[in-house]
C-alpha positions in Angstrom: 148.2 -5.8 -133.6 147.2 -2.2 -134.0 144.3 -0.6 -132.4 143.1 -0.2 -136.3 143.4 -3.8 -136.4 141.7 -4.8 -133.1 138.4 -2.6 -134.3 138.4 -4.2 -137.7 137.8 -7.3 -135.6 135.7 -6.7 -133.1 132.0 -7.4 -133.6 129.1 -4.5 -133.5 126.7 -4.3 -130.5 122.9 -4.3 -131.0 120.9 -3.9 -127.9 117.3 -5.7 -128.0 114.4 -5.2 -126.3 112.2 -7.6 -125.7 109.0 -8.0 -123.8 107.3 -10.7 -121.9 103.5 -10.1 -122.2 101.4 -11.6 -119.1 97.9 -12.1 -119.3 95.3 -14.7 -117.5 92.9 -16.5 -119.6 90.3 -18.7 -118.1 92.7 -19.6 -115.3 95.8 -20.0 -117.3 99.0 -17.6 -117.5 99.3 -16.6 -121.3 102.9 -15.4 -122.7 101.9 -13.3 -126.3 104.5 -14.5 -129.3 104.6 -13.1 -132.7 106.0 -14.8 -135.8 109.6 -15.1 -136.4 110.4 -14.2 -140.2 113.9 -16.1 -140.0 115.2 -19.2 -141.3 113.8 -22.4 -140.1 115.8 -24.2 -136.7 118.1 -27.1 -137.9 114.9 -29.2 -136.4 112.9 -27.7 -138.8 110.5 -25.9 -136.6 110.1 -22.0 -136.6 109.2 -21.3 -133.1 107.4 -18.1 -132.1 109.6 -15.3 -130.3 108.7 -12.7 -128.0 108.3 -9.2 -129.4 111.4 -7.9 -129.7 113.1 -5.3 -131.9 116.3 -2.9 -131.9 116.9 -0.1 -129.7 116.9 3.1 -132.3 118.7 5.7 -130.0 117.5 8.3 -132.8 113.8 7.3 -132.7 113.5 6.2 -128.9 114.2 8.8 -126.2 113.9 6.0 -123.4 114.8 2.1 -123.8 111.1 1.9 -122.0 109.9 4.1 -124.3 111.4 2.0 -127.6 110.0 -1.1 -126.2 106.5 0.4 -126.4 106.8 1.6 -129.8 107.8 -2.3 -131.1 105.3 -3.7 -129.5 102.3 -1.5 -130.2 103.8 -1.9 -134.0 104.4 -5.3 -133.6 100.9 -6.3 -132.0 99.2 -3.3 -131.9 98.9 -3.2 -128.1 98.9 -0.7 -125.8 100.8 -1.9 -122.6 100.3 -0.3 -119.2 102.1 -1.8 -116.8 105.8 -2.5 -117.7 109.1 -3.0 -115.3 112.7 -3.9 -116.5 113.6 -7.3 -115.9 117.4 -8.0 -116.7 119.7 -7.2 -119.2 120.8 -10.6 -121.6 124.5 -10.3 -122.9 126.3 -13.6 -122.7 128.6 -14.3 -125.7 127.1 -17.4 -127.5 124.2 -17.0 -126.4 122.3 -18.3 -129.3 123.4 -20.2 -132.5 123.4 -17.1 -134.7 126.3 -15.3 -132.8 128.9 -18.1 -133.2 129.0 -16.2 -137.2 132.4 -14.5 -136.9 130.2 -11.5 -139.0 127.4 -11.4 -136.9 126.7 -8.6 -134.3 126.8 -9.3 -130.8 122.8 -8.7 -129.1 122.7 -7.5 -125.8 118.8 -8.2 -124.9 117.0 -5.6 -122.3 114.0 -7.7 -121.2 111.2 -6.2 -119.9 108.0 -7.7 -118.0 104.6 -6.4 -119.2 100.7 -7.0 -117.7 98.2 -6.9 -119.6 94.1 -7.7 -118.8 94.5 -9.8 -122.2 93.7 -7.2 -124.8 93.4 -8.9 -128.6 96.6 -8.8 -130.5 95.5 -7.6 -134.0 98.7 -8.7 -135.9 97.8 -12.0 -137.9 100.0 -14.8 -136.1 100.2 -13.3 -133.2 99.0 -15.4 -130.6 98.5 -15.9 -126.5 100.3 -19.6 -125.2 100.1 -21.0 -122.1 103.1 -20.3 -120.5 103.3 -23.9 -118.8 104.0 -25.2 -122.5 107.2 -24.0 -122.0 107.8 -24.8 -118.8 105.4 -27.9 -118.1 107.4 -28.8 -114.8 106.4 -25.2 -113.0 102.8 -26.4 -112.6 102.4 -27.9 -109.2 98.2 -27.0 -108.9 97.6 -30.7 -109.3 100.5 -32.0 -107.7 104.0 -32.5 -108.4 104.1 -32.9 -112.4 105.0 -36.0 -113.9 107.4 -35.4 -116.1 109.9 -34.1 -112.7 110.9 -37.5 -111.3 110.1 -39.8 -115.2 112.4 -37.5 -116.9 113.9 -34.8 -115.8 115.2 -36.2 -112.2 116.6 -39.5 -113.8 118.4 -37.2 -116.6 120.1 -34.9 -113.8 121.0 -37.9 -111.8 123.2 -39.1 -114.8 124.5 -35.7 -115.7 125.4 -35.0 -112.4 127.5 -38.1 -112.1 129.4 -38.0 -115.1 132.5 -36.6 -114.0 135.3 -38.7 -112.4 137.8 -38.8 -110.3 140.1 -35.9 -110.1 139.7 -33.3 -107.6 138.8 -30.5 -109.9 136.0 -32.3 -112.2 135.0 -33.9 -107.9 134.7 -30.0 -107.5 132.2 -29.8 -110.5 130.5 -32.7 -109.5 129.3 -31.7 -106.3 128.2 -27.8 -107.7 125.8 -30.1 -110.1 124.2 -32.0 -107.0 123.6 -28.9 -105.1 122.2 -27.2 -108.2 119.7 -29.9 -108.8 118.7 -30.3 -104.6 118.4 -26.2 -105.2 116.6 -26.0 -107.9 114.8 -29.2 -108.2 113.6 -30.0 -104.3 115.2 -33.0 -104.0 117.0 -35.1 -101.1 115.5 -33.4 -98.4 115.1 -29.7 -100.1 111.7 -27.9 -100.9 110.6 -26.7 -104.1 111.2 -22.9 -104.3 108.2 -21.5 -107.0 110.7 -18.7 -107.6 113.4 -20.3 -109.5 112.0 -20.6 -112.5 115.3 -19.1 -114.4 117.2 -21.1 -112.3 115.9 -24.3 -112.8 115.9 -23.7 -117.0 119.6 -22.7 -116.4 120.2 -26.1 -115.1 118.6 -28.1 -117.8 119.8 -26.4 -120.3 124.3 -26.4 -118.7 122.8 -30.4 -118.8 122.3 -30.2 -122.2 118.4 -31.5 -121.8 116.4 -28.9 -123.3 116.3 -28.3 -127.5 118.5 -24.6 -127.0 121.2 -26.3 -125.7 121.4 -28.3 -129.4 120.4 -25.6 -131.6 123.1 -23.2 -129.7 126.2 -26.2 -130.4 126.7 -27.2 -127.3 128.8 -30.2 -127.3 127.2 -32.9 -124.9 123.1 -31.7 -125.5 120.7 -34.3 -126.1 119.4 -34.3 -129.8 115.9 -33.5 -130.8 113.9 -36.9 -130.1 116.2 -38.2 -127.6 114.0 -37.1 -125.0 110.5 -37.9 -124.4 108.4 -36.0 -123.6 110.8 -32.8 -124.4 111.0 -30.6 -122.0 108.7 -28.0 -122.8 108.3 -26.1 -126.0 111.4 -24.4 -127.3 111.4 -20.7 -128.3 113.8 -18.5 -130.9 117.3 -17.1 -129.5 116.9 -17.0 -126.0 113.3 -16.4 -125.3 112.6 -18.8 -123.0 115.2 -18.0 -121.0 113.7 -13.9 -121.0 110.3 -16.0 -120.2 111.7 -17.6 -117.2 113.0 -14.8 -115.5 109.7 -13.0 -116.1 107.9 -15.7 -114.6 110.2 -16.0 -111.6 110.0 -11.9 -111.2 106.4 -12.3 -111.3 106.1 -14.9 -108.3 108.3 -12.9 -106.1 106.5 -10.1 -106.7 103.2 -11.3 -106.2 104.6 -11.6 -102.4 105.7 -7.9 -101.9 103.9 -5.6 -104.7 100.2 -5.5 -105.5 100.8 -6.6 -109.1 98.3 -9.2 -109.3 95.7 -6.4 -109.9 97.3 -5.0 -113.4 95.7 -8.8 -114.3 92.1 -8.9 -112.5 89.6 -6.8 -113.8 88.1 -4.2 -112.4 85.8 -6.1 -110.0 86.1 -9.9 -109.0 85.7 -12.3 -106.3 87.6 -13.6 -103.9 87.6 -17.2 -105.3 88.4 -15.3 -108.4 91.3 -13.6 -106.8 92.6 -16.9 -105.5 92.9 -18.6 -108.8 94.2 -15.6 -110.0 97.2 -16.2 -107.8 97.5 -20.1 -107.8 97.6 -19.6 -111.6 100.7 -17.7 -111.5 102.7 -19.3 -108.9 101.6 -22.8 -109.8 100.6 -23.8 -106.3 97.6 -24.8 -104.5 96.9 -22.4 -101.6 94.4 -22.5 -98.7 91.7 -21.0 -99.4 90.4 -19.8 -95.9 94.1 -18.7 -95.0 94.0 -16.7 -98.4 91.1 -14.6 -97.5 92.0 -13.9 -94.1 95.3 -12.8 -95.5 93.8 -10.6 -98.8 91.0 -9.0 -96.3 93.8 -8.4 -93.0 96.4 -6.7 -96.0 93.2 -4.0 -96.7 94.0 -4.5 -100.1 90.4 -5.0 -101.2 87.1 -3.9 -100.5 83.7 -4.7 -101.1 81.6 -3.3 -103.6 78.5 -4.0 -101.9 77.3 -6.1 -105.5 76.3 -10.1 -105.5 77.2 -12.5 -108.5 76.6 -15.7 -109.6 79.3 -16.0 -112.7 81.4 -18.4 -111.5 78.9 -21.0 -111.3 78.4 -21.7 -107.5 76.4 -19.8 -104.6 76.4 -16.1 -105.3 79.6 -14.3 -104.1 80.4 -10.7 -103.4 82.2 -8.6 -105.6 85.7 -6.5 -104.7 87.7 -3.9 -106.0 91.8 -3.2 -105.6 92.2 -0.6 -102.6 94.7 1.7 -104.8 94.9 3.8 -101.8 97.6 1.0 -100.0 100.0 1.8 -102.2 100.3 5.3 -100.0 99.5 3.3 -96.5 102.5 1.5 -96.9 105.4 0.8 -98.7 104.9 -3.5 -99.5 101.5 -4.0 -99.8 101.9 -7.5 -101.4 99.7 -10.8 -100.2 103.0 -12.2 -98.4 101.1 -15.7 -98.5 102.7 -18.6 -98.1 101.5 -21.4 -100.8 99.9 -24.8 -99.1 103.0 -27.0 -98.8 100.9 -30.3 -98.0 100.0 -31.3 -101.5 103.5 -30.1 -102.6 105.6 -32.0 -99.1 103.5 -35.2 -100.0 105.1 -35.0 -103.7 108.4 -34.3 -103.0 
């Protein structure tokens, strides 16, 4: 084959960018989706996507900078804070690529925070992000849906293979992914791997992508119940959970809860701010002695009575940490009782 004939056949590359909006509403992480104009899912549903659009190397200076321009077009906001997240190339990795014409997308996913500014495109909307992920949400204990469904469902996936030494191999790679991921014989739930755990139900064929992308030995739509968690166009969700696991991590090392707060707030506030996002409980008198030892607030010297209870002082973000050291994160740990009695 000549080289002539090797470029005739190889597909063009289009490199995404897509952005995962953040904001807190009323105690709830939101993820902002926008419509998606395409055809209708073989399901029938036309999920929401994340904004997205093509990198334009003529237009955009900076990837950064071309992920701005979409989304302000796209939803008309303004975002501050923004970080790269990962870069999404895996062959296949939606339905749409298995077209022998189609380009291959290369996604650049980015992680934005936003005080929850309205989105004036019509159809663009804020969603919980726990609709997506409805087994990340440990605030009231260990979630349901973990040991009815999804437990039992990895449990028969993991012991599907038989007896020869390779496919014995593969078995055992599937049990230590689900003790990982999952917390199970013995293991402890790890809030951080989010991504992770979506990887796994999805290589078991349990949530709706893993149908709609062809793979061989998914469930079909209605053979689980509940589903698991609200499916989004292309590869979105899997963009969503990295953003969610980034934003757990960082939580523990970078003050990046306070691009969500506003500009004054209580410590209760503060607290829920932070259970919200990791999904976890967390002791409330260790929390404060933490967030007051750190320096990273201070007080503004102003009472209020918004959220409902006795009055409570209000607090600011201390921007000056950022130049005191080089982590000023809340490096709490989440209360593990509620979550060790679940397991």
């Amino acid at each position: 084959m000549t080289a002539k004939q090797v470029q005739s056949q190889m597909k063009r590359l289009t490199i995404g960018l897509n952005a995962a909006i953040v904001a807190v509403i009323e105690n709830e992480p939101h993820i902002l989706t926008v419509p998606h104009n395409g055809p209708k899912q073989a399901d029938g549903t036309n999920d929401g996507t994340l904004p997205f659009g093509p990198f334009d190397p003529l237009s955009h200076r900076t990837l950064e900078q071309g992920l701005r321009g979409w989304v302000q077009e796209q939803t008309r906001l303004q975002l501050g804070y923004v970080e790269q997240l990962y870069t999404f190339g895996d062959r296949g990795r939606h339905a749409a690529e298995e077209d022998p014409g189609a380009d291959h997308v290369v996604s650049v996913g980015y992680l934005a925070l936003t005080r929850g500014q309205t989105a004036e495109i019509e159809g663009a909307r804020w969603s919980p992000w726990y609709q997506y992920f409805p087994w990340e949400d440990w605030r009231e204990g260990k979630p349901p849906i973990i040991d009815k469904v999804i437990i039992p469902l990895l449990r028969e996936w993991t012991a599907e293979t038989g007896g020869k030494s390779a496919e014995e191999y593969e078995r055992g790679r599937r049990i230590d992914r689900l003790r990982l991921c999952f917390g199970v014989d013995g293991m402890q739930w790890d809030e951080e791997k989010v991504l992770e755990r979506y990887e796994l139900l999805y290589s078991a064929g349990l949530v709706l992508e893993s149908w709609r992308d062809g793979r061989s030995h998914a469930k079909k739509p209605g053979e689980i119940s509940p589903p698991l968690g609200k499916p989004m166009q292309f590869d979105h969700r899997r963009i969503l959970a990295t953003a969610m696991g980034r934003v757990r991590a960082k939580l523990k090392y970078r003050p990046v809860i306070f691009e969500l707060m506003p500009e004054t707030f209580t410590l209760f506030e503060l607290q829920q701010m932070t259970e919200a996002l990791l999904g976890l409980h967390v002791h409330k008198q260790n929390f404060r002695r933490l967030v007051e030892k750190a320096g990273l607030v201070e007080g503004t010297g102003r009472i209020t009575t918004r959220t409902g209870g006795r009055p409570a002082e209000q607090f600011r973000f201390r921007r000056e940490i950022l130049n005191e050291r080089p982590a000023p994160g809340l490096r709490l740990a989440p209360s593990r009782s509620r979550v060790n009695n679940q397991v």
